[in-house]
C-alpha positions in Angstrom: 60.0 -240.2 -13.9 63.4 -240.2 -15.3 64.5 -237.0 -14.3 63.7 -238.4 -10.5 65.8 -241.8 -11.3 68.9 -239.4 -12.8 68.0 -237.1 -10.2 68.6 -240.0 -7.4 72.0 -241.7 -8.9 74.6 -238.6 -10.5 76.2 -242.3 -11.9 73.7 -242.9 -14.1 72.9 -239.6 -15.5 76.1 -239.1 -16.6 75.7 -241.8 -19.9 72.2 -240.3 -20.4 73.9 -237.0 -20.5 76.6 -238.2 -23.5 73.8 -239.9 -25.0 71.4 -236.5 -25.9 74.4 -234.5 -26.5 75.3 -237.3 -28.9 71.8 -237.4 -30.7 71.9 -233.8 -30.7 74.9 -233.6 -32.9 73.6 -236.3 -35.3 70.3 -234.5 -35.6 72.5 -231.6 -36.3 74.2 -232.7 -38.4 71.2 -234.5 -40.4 69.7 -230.5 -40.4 72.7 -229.5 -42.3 72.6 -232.5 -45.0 68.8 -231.6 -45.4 69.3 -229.3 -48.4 71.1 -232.5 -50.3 68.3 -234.6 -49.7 65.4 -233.0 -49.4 65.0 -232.7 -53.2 63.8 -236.6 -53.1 61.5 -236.3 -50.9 58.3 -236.3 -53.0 57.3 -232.4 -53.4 56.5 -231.5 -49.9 57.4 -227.9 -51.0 59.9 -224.6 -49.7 57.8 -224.4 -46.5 57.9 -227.8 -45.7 61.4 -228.3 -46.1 61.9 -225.0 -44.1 59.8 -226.4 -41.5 61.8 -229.9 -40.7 64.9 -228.5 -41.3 64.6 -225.6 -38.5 62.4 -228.5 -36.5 65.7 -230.4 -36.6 68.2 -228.0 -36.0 65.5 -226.8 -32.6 65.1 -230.6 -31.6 69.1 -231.1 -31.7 69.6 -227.7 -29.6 67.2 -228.6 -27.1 68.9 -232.0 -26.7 72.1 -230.7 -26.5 71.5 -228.6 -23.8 69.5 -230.9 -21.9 72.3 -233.0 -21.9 74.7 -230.4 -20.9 72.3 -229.4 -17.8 71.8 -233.1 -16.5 75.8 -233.3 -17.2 76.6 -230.5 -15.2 74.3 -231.5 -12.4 75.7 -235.0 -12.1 78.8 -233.6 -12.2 77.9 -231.3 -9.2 76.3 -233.7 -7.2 79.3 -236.0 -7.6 81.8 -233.4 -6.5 79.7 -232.8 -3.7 79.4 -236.1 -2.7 83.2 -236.2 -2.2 
């Protein structure tokens, strides 16, 4: 449903765009602080920790690139539009 909205109006996928690449860099860079603060969480163990910290750093480079596709597309549809 929102892909078909963004899809429809380059104008407005362009701020969703900025906003996943955005997120992606803050989850990113919450992946890299994990090793600082991960000794208070209450012992979820080596795995665990493992586990969010590589779910993290996936989640941000998914989001980044998402944004970078629907930015690109925008982008292409705009130019073409001209």
């Amino acid at each position: 449903m929102i892909l078909r909205i963004l899809h429809n109006a380059p104008a407005k996928a362009a701020p969703v765009a900025m906003v996943l690449i955005v997120v992606g860099l803050s989850l990113i860079l919450i992946a890299l602080a994990w090793p600082t603060f991960s000794p208070s969480v209450s012992h979820i163990g080596t795995d665990w920790n493992d586990f969010a910290r590589g779910f993290l750093f996936g989640l941000a480079i998914v989001l980044e690139i998402a944004g970078a596709a629907i930015a690109a597309s925008a982008a292409a549809k705009k130019s073409k539009a001209l």
